[in-house]
C-alpha positions in Angstrom: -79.9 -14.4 -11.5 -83.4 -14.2 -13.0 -83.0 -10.1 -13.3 -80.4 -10.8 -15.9 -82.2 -13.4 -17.6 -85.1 -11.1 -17.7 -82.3 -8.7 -19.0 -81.4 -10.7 -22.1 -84.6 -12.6 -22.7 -86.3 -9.7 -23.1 -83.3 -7.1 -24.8 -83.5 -4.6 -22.1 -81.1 -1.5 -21.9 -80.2 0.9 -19.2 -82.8 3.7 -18.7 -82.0 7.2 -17.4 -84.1 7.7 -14.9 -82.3 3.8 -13.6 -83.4 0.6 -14.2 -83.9 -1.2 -17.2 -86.6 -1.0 -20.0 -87.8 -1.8 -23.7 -90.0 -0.4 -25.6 -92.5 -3.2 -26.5 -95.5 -1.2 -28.3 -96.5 2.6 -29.7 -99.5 2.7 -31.5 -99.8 3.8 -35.4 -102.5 6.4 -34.2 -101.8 10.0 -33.6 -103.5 12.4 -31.0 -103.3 16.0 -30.2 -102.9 16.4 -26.1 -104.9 19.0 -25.0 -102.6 20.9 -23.3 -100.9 22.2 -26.5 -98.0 19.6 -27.0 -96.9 18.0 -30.6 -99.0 15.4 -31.8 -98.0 12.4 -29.8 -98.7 8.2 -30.0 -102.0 7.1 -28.8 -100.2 4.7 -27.0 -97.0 3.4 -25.6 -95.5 0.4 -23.3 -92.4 -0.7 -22.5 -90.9 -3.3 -20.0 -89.2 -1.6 -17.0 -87.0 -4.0 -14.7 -85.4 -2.4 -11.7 -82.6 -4.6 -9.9 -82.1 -5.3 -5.7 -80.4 -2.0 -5.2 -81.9 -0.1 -7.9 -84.4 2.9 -8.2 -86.5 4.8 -10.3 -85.3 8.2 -9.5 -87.7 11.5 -9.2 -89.1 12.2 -12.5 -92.7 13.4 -14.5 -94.1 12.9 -17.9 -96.4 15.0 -18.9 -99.0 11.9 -20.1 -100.9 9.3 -17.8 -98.9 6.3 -16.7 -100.3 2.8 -15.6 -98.1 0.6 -13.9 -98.3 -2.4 -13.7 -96.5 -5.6 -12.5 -95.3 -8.1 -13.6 -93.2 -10.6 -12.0 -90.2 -10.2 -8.5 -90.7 -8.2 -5.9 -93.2 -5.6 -4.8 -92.7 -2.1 -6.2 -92.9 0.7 -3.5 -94.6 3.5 -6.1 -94.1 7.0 -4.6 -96.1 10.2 -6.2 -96.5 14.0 -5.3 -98.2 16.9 -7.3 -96.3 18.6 -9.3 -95.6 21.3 -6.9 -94.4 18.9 -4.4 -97.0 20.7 -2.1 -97.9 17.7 -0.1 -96.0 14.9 1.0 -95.1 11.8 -1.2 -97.4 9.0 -1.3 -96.2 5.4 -1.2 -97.8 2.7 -3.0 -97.4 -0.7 -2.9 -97.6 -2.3 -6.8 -97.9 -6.4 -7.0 -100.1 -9.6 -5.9 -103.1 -8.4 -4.6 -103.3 -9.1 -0.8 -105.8 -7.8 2.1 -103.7 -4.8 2.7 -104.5 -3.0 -0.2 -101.4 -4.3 -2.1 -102.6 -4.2 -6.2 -101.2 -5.0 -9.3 -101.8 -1.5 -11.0 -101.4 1.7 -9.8 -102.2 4.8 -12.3 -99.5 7.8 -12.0 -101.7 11.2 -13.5 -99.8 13.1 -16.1 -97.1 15.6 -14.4 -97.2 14.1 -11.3 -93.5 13.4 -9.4 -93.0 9.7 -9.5 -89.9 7.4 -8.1 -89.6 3.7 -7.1 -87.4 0.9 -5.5 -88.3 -3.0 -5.0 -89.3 -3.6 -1.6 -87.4 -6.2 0.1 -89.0 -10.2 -0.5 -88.0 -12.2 3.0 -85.7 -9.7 4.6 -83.2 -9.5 1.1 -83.8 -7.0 -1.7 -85.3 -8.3 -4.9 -85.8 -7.2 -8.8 -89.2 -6.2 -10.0 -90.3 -6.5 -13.4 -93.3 -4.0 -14.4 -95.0 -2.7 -17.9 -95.6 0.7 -17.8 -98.2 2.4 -20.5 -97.9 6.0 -21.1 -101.7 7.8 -22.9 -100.6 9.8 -24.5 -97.7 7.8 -25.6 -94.2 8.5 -24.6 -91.9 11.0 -25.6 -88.7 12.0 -24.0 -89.4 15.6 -24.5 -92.4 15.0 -22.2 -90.0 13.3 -19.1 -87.7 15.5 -16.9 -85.5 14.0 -14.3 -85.5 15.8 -10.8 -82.1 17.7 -10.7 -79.8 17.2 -7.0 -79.7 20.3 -6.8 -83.1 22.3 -7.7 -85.7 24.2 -6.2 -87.7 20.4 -6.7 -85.2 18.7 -4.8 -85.7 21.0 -2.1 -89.0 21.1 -1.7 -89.2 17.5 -1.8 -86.4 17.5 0.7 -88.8 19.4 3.0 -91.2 16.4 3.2 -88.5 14.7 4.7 -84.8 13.2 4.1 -86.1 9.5 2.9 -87.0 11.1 0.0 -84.0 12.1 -1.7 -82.4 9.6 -1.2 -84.4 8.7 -4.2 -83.0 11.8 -6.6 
């Protein structure tokens, strides 16, 4: 019930990669990445709400991204290099506690990323998270792991838990 208030309240829509999101912010300034890309925004944030059952599936940017939550469950955060040479790394992103549980976790530009909410009290729960992207955003910068590509495989040899996540 409070996912889909957080839904209306705050005008989210569906997002490819799953979920929910809305853009809340993209700066007025302009910078040149470094890597030869398009001008992009300095800056950009958006609301990203994923639902008991819901994932983030396997996908880069090509900018930094902070995430960084917000309200609901704990957000189990994987990340790989973008070779998927090494195994996924898991995360946990919310309330700080004594087992290295934080708030913010920082994804490095072109790393493999995916999420779920961990289960609150034995039942899944939603998360709500605000993720910033420096340089900002731009869908010609994000690419969705495909079921069936070289990626998929490789990730696939780190182990089947992972693609579940695809």
């Amino acid at each position: 019930m409070r996912a889909q208030q957080l839904i209306d309240a705050l005008g989210l829509q569906p997002h490819p990669e799953g979920g929910w999101y809305r853009e809340v912010f993209r700066s007025s300034d302009r910078v040149s990445p470094a890597d030869g890309r398009a001008p992009r925004h300095a800056l950009t944030s958006i609301y990203f709400l994923l639902e008991a059952g819901q994932h983030s599936r396997w996908h880069r940017v090509l900018s930094d991204e902070v995430w960084v939550h917000l309200e609901g469950a704990t957000l189990a955060l994987w990340t790989c290099d973008s070779a998927l040479g090494t195994a996924p790394v898991c995360t946990h992103v919310g309330p700080v506690d004594d087992h290295g549980r934080r708030p913010q976790h920082v994804v490095r530009a072109g790393e493999w990323q995916a999420a779920r909410p961990l289960a609150a009290d034995g039942t899944s729960a939603y998360s709500l998270a605000a993720c910033m992207v420096a340089p900002g955003f731009d869908f010609a910068d994000f690419a969705l792991m495909p079921p069936e590509s070289a990626e998929a495989a490789r990730l696939a040899q780190h182990g089947p838990e992972f693609t579940g996540l695809i």
